[in-house]
C-alpha positions in Angstrom: 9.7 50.9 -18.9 6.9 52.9 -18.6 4.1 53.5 -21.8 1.7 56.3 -22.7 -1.5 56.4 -24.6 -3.1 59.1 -26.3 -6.2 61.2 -25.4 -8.0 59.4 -28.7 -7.1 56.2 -27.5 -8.0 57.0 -24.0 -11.8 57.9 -25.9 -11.6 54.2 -27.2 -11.4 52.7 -23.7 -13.8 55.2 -22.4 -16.0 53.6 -25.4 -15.6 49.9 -24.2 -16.7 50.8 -20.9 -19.6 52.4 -22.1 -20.7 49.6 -24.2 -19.8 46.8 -22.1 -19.7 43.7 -23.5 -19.3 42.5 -26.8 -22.1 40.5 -28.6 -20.1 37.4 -27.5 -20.5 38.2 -23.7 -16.6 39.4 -22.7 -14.4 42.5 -23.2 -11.8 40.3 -25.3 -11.9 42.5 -28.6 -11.2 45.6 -26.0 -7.9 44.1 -25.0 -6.7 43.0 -28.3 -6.9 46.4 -29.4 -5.3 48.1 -26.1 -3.0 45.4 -26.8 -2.0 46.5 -30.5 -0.8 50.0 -29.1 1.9 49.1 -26.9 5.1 47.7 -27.4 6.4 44.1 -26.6 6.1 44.1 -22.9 4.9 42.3 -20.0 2.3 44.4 -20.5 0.9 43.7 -23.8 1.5 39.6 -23.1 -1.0 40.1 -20.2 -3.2 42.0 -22.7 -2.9 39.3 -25.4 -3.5 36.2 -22.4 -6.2 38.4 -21.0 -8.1 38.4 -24.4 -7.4 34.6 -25.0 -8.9 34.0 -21.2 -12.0 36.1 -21.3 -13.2 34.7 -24.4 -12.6 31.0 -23.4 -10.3 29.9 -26.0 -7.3 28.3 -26.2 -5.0 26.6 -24.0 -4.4 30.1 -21.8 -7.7 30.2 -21.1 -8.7 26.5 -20.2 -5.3 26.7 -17.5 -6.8 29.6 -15.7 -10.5 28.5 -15.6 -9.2 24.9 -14.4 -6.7 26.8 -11.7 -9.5 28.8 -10.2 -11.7 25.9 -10.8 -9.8 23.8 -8.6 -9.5 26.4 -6.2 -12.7 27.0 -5.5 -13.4 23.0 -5.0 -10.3 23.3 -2.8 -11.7 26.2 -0.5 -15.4 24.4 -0.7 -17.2 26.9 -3.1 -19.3 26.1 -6.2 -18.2 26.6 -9.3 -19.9 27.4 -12.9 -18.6 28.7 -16.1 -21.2 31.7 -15.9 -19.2 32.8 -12.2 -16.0 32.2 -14.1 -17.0 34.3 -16.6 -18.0 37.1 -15.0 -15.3 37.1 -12.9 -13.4 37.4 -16.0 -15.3 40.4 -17.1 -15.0 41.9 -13.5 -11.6 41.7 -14.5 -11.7 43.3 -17.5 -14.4 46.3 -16.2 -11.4 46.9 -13.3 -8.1 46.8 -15.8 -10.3 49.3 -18.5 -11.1 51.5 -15.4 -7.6 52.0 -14.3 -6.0 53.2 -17.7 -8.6 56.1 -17.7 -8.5 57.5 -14.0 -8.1 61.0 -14.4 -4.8 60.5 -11.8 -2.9 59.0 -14.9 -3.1 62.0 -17.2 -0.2 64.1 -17.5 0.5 67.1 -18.1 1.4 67.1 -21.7 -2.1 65.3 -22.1 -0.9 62.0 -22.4 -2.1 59.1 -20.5 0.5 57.1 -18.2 -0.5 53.2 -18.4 -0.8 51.2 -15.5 1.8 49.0 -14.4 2.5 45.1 -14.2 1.8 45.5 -11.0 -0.9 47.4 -11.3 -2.3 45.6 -13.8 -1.7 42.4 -11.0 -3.6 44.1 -8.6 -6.8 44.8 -10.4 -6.8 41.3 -12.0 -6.5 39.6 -8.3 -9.2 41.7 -6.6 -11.7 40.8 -9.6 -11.3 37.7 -9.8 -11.6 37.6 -6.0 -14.9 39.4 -5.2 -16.8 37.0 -7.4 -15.1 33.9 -7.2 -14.4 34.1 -3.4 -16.7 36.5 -2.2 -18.5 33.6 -0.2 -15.2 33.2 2.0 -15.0 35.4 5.0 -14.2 38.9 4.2 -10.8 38.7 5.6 -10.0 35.4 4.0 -6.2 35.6 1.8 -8.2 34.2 -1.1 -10.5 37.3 -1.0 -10.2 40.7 -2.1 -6.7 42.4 -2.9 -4.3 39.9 -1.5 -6.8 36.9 -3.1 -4.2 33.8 -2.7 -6.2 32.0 -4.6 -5.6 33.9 -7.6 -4.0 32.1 -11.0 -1.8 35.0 -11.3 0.3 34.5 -7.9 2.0 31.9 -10.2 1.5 32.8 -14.0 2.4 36.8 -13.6 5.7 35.3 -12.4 6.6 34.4 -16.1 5.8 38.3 -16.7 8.6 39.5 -14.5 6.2 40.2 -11.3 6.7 38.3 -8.0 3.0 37.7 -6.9 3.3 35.0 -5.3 3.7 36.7 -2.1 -0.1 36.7 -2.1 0.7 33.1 -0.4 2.5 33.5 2.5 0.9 37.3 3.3 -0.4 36.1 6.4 2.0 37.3 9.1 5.4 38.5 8.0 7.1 37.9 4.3 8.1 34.4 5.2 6.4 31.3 5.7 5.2 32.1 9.2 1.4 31.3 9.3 -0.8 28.5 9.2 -2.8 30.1 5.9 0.6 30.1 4.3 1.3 26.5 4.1 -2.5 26.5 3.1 -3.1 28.5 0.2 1.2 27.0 -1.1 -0.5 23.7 -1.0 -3.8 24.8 -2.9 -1.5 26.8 -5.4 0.7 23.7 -6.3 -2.4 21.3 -6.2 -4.5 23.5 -8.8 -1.6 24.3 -11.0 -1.3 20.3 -11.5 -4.9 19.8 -12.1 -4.7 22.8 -14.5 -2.0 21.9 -16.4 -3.1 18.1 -16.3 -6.3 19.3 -17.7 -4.3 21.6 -20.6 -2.3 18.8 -21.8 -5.6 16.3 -21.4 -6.9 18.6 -24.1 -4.1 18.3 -26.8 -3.0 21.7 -26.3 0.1 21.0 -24.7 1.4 18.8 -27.3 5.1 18.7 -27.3 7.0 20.2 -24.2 9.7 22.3 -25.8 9.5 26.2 -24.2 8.8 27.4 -27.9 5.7 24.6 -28.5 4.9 25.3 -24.8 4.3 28.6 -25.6 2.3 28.7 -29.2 -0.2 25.8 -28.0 -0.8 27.5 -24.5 -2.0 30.9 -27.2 0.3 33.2 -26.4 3.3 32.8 -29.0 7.0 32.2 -28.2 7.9 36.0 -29.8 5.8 37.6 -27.3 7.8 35.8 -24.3 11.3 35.9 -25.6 12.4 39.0 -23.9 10.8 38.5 -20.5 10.7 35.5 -17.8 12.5 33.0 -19.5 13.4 31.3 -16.4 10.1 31.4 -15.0 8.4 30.1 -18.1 10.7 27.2 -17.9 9.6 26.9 -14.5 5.9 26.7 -15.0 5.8 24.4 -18.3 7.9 21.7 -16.0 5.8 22.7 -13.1 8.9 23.3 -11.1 6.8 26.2 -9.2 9.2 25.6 -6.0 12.1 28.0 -8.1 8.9 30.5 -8.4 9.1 30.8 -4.4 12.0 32.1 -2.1 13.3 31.4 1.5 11.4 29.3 3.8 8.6 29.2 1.0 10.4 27.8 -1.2 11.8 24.4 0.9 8.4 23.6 1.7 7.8 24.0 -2.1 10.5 21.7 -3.2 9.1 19.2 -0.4 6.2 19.5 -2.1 7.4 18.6 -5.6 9.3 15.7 -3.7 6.5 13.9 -2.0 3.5 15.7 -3.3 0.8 17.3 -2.1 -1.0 14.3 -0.2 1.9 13.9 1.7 2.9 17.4 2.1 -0.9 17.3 3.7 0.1 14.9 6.1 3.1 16.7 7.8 1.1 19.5 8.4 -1.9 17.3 10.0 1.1 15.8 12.2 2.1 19.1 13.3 -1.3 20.6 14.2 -2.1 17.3 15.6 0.5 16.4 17.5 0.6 12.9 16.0 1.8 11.4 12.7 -0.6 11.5 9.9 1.9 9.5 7.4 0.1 7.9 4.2 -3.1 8.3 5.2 -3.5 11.0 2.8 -3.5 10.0 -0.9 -4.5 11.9 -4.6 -7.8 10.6 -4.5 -8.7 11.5 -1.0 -6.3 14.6 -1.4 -9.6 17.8 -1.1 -11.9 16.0 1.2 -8.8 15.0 3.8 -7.7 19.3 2.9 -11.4 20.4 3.2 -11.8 19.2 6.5 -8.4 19.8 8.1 -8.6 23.5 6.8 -12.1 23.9 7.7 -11.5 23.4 11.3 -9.7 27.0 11.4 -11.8 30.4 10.9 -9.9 32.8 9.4 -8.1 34.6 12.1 -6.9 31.4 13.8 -5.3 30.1 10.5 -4.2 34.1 9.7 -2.8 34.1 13.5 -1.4 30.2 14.1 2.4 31.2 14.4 4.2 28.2 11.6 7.9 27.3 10.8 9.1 25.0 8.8 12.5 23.2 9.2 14.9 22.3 6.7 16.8 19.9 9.1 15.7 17.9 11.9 18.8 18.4 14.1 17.3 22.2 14.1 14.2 21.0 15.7 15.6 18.4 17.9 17.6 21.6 19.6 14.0 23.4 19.9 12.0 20.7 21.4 14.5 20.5 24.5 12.5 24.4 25.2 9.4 24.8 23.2 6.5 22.6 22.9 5.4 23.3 19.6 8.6 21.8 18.3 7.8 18.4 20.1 4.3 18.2 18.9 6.0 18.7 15.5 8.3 15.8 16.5 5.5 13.6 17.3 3.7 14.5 13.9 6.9 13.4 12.2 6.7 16.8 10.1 9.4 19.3 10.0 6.7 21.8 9.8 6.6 23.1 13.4 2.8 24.5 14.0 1.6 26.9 17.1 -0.6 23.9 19.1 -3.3 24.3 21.0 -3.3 23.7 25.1 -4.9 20.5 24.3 -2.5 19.1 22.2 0.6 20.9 24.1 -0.8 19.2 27.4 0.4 15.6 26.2 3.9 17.1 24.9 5.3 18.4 28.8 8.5 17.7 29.2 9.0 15.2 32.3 11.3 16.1 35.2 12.6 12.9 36.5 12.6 14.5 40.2 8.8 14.7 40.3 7.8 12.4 38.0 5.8 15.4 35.9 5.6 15.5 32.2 5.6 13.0 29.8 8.2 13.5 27.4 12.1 12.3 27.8 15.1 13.6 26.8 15.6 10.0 25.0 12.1 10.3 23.4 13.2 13.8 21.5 16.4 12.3 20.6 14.9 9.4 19.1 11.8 10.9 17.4 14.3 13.7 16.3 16.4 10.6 14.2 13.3 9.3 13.3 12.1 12.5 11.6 15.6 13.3 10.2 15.4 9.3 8.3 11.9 10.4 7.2 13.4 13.6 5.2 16.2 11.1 4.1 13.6 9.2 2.1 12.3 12.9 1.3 14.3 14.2 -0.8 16.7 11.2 -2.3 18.7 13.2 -3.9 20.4 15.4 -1.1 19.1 18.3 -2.2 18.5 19.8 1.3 20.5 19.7 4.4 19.1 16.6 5.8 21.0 14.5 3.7 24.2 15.5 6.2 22.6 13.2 8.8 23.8 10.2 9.8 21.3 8.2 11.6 22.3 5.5 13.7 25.4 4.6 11.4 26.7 2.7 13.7 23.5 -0.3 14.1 20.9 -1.5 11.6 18.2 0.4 13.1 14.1 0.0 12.2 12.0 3.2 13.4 8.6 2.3 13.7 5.1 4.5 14.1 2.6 2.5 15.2 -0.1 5.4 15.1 0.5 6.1 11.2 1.7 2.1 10.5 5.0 3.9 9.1 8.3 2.2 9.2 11.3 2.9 7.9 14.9 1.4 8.3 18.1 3.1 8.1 19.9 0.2 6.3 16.7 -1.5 4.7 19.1 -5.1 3.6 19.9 -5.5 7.3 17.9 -8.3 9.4 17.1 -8.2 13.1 17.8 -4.9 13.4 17.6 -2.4 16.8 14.0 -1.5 17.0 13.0 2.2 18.1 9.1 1.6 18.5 6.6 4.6 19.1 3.1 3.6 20.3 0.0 5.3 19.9 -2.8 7.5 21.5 -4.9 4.4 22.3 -4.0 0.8 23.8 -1.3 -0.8 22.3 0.9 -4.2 22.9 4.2 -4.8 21.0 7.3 -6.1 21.6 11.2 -5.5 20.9 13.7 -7.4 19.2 17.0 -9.3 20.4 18.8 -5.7 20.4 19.2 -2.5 22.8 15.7 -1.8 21.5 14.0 1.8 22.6 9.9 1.3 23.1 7.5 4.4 23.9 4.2 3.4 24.5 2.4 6.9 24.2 -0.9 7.5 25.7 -2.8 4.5 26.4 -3.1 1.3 28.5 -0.1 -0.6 27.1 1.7 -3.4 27.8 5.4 -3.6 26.3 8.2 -6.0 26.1 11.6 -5.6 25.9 12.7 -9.6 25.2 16.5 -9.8 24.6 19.1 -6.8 24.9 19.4 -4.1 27.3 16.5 -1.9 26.5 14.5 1.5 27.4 11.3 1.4 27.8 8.3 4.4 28.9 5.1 3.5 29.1 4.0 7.1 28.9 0.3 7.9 30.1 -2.1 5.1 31.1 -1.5 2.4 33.1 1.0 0.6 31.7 2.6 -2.8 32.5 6.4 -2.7 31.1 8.5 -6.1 30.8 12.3 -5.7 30.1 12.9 -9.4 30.3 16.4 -10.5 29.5 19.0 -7.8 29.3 19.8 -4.5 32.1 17.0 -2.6 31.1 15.4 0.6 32.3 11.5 0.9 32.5 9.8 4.4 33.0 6.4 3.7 33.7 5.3 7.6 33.3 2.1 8.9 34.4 -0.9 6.7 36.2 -0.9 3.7 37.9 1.8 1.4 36.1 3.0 -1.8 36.7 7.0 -2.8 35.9 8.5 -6.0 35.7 12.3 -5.9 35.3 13.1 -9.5 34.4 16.8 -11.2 34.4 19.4 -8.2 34.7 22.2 -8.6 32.6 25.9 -7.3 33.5 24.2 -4.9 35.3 21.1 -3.9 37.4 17.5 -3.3 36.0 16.3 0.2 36.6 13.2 0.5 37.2 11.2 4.3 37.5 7.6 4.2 38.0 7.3 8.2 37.8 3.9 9.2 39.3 0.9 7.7 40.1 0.3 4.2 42.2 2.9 2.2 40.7 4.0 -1.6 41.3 7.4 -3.3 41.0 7.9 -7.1 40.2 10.7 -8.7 41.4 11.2 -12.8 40.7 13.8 -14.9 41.8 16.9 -15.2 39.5 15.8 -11.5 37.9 19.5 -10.1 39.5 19.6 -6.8 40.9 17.1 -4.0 40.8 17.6 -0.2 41.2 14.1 1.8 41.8 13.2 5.4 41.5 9.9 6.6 42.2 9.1 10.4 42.5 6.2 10.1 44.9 7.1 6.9 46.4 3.3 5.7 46.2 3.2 2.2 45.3 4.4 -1.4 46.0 7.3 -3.8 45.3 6.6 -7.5 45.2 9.1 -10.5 45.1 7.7 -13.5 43.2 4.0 -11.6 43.4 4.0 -11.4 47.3 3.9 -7.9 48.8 7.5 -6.7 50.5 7.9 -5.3 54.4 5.5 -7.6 56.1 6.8 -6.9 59.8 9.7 -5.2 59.4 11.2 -5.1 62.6 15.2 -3.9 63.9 17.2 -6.7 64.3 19.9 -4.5 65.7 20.1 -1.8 68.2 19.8 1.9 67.3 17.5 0.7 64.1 20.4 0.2 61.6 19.5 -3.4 60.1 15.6 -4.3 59.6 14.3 -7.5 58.6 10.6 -8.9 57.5 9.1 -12.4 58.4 10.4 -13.7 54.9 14.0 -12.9 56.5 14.7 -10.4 53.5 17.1 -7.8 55.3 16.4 -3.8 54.7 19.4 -1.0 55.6 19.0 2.7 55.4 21.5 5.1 54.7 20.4 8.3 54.0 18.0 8.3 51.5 18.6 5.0 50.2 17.1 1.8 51.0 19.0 -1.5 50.6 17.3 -4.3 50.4 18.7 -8.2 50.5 15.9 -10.4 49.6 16.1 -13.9 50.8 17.4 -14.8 47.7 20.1 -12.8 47.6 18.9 -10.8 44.9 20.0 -7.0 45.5 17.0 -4.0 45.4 18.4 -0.5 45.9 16.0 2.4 46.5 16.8 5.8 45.4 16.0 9.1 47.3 13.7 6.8 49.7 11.7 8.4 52.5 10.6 6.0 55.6 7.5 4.3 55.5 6.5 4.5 51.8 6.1 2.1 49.1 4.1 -0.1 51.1 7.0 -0.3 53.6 6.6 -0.4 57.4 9.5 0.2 59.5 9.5 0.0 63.5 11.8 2.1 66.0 13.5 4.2 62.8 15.2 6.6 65.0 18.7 6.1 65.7 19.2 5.4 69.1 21.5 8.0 71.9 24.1 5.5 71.7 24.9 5.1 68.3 28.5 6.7 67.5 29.3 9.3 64.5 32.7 9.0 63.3 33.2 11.4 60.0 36.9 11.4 58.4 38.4 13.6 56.4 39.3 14.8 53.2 42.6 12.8 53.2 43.5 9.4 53.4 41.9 8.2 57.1 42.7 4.9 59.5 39.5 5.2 61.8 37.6 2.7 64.7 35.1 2.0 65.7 34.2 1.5 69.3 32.9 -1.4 71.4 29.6 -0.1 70.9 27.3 0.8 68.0 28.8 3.1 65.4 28.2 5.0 62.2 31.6 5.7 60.0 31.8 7.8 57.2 35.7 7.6 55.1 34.7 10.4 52.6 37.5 11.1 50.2 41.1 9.3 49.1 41.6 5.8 50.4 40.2 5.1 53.7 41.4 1.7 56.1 38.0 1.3 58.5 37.8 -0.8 61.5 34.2 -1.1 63.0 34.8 -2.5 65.7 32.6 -4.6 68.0 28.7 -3.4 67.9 26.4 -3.2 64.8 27.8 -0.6 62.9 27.2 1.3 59.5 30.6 2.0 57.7 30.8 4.2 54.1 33.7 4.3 52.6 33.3 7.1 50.4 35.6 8.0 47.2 38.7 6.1 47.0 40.1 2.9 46.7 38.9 2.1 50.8 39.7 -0.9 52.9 36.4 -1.4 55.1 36.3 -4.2 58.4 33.3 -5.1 59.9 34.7 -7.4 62.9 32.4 -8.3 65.6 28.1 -7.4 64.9 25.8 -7.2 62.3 27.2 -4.6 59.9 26.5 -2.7 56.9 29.8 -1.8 54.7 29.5 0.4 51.8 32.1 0.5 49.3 31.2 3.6 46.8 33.3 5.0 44.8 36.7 3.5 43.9 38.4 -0.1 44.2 37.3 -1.3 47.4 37.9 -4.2 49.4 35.2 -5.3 52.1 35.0 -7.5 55.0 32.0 -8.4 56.9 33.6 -10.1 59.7 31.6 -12.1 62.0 27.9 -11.3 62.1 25.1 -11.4 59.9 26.5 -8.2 57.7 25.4 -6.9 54.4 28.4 -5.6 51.7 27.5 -3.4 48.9 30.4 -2.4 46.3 30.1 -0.4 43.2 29.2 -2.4 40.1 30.5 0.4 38.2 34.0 0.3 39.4 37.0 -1.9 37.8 37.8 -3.5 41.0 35.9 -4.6 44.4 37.0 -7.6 46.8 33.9 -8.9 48.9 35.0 -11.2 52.2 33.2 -12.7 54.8 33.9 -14.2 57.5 
């Protein structure tokens, strides 16, 4: 609907201009009367609020002088009624202005009268050259965007969107740092506003039609335009005002507050959780300095999305780092990190030992996070209610940075732990359960206790105890030491990644598997140092043993060791002479025999002198024959004789039955298969 004013009224607003102010200090009396020439509009209800504000009366006025108030505490600027007034009457000077620009007259000499959003456009830029003209002159609360503006929320009950003044950042959406800024500042002063209206006894029943006389304006005037949105503001449910990703964080907001809305974004920039630390009272001095770190084209430039489930972000953070600093912040609000922050969130690549976070450690944090939104919105409203977290086991999720725990089935006792450590030293503990412990950056020393557990040390030199259970330790990067403890059903696994790392081995701690992706370090059996003296016990180099009669086997790049105990230590992708390990005459001698069999089902022997036999696939019968000879059986359900000599006999895969023969020989079968038979002679 468009509205036309004569060329004697146009005289009258030339006249206001002229005078300037009234004798009370403000241009109110001006808009009353523009307001008496125009139809019931959206229009003339910003005239008649416009007159109520800039004269300082009435409930209209007190919630925009206590939004903008609040603002300006919010973006560290001083505030006085004498700037709020002027920046009312800046206001005023701007609206009176447009309606007599000589572009607006037409050609029958009538006067075409500005817009809504018009009208928007010269209220935000007023109020924002007085009341934010000490922010940086490209700042989203200054000028003609001016986020900070009351209008981005109260023109919405007028029929005009402007609250994309507060996500203009980047694109439409929710895509920049300053977005999630000035949505937070915008729901945090409309609060205190309102707070403040209702403090004053003009808000004294909360009925639309009450709602609307004690706020000054009159229920008639509103009848015909925004009902929704009026509904929205006087129940502060602002999140309906917003759209797309805007509005989720907005209805996060309502859910868990500003504060704690505060906090997910800290997490995310940070790339560690902030959770409760933030509360109302603490609310503008934790904002003020968060936001102040950023000038204005880093938060204007900081790429931002937010996540409405955390199964979304768990997919990301397999590629991009920015999604497992999120993770790490617990915050769904994924954040553009600095190199700083994305240097402790590499992803670690078990052949090398590089990087610091595990496929396990996204999964878990991932769960973690999705529990945390659980407890977010309680009433399913989002997504993330789908989840099902650990339905299967009573399972605690613990932050040890923020103190925050939470528990999927909160009646259940000794539950499955999934512990996350800090940035500094920590030492905690598991629980009798397959417990998963991440120590984080740090020195810290972890314990698994019962169950077959996970554990990574992460950065720092950690020490990592799996005690009872077949646990696997990842010491990470540094210099860490691991201690497997008794193996359960199966072996310990011990991975020391990179760095100079040490492996523990006691008697009666069962069988250890190590990985280490630099092989720099050590392995000690009840504390004393392994491979003092190796030397061959058998010709061509096959079988080695130490002066504490612990026997050592190579084949290919694994190491085998028997300790004197019995106890089993296997070596993983093992390279000669590493790991504190000192072999003599390694080279195969001329004489030793390679017999390879095929892809079928093989009957192979040996000779009479030293041999190396390799089955390969289906089911292989091997006889070694005299000498001291190597034998792998390969895939299949294989049948492996070590007759005369000191022999190594290696099952692999399948149901395998071995015998040693005579001779000091060394058997290893499959754990993981459902049948081996072990004989010596």
């Amino acid at each position: 609907m468009t509205f036309t004013l004569t060329q004697a009224q146009i005289d009258i607003v030339n006249g206001y201009l002229t005078r300037r102010t009234n004798a009370n200090g403000d241009y109110s009396d001006a808009y009353e009367k523009i307001a008496s020439w125009l139809p019931d509009s959206p229009e003339k209800i910003w005239l008649e609020g416009a007159a109520e504000a800039n004269a300082n009366r009435g409930g209209y006025a007190l919630l925009i002088r206590e939004y903008s108030k609040r603002q300006m505490e919010l973006r560290d600027i001083p505030y006085s009624d004498a700037l709020m007034q002027a920046a009312s009457n800046r206001v005023a000077v701007k609206a009176l202005t447009d309606i007599v620009k000589s572009r607006r007259e037409l050609s029958d000499g009538s006067w075409l009268f500005p817009t809504l959003d018009e009208i928007a456009d010269e209220d935000a830029s007023g109020v924002g050259e007085i009341l934010f003209a000490k922010l940086s002159e490209k700042d989203s609360a200054r000028g003609e965007t001016n986020a900070g503006w009351s209008g981005t929320i109260l023109f919405s009950a007028l029929g005009s969107n402007q609250t994309k003044r507060l996500h203009a950042a980047g694109g439409d959406g929710l895509d920049r740092l300053d977005d999630f800024k000035n949505i937070l500042f915008a729901f945090d002063a409309y609060a205190t506003a309102l707070s403040a209206v209702k403090s004053a006894d003009f808000l004294t029943d909360q009925t639309l039609i009450n709602w609307c006389n004690d706020i000054g304006i009159g229920w008639e005037s509103f009848q015909e335009v925004g009902f929704d949105k009026l509904r929205s503001l006087a129940t502060e449910n602002l999140a309906s005002l917003l759209t797309g990703d805007a509005q989720e964080f907005g209805k996060l907001i309502q859910s868990i507050g500003v504060h704690r809305a505060l906090d997910r974004l800290r997490g995310a920039v940070e790339g560690k959780s902030h959770l409760g630390e933030t509360i109302e009272d603490n609310f503008t001095s934790k904002a003020s300095a968060f936001f102040l770190k950023f000038d204005t084209n880093l938060i204007q430039s900081t790429e931002t999305r937010f996540f409405a489930n955390a199964g979304e972000l768990r997919d990301l953070a397999f590629t991009n780092v920015h999604a497992r600093a999120a993770l790490a912040g617990l915050s769904q609000i994924m954040v553009e990190v600095d190199s700083d922050v994305a240097s402790r969130f590499e992803l670690h690549d078990p052949s090398t030992g590089e990087g610091n976070i595990t496929e396990n450690w996204i999964n878990d944090r991932a769960d973690f996070l999705a529990l945390v939104m659980k407890v977010d919105y309680p009433s399913g409203e989002t997504g993330t209610a789908d989840i099902v977290i650990d339905g299967k086991e009573f399972t605690a999720y613990i932050d040890v940075e923020s103190g925050y725990i939470n528990q999927n089935f909160s009646f259940a006792n000794d539950p499955k732990i999934i512990k996350f450590g800090s940035s500094g030293n920590d030492d905690f503990s598991g629980g009798g359960k397959q417990d998963r412990l991440y120590g984080g950056a740090g020195v810290d020393t972890i314990y698994g206790r019962e169950g077959d557990d996970y554990i990574e040390g992460g950065k720092g030199n950690d020490s990592l105890y799996g005690d009872a259970g077949s646990d696997h330790l990842i010491g990470g990067a540094n210099d860490d030491q691991l201690h497997g403890g008794e193996s359960g059903a199966h072996a310990d696994i011990l991975d020391g990644g990179e760095g100079n790392d040490s492996y523990y081995i006691n008697t009666g701690d069962g069988d250890t598997i190590i990985h280490d992706s630099d092989l720099v370090g050590k392995i000690y059996f009840n504390n004393v140092l392994l491979g003092n003296n190796i030397e061959a016990i058998t010709a061509g180099s096959i079988i080695y043993e130490d002066d504490a009669r612990h026997r050592y086997s190579l084949a290919g790049a694994t190491l085998h060791i028997v300790l004197n105990s019995g106890q089993k230590i296997t070596v993983e992708n093992y390279a000669l002479n590493t790991l504190g390990l000192q072999f003599e005459n390694t080279e195969l001698s001329d004489t030793v025999n390679r017999i390879i069999g095929t892809e079928e089902s093989d009957h192979m022997d040996g000779t009479d002198n030293q041999d190396l036999i390799e089955g390969m696939d289906e089911n292989d019968k091997i006889y070694a024959g005299e000498g001291s000879d190597i034998v792998r059986g390969g895939a299949g359900n294989d049948r492996l004789f070590g007759e005369q000599g000191n022999d190594v006999l290696t099952g692999g895969e399948g149901s395998d039955i071995l015998s040693g023969g005579a001779g000091r020989d060394v058997l290893y079968a499959d754990e993981k298969q459902s049948f081996n038979e072990a004989r010596f002679a």
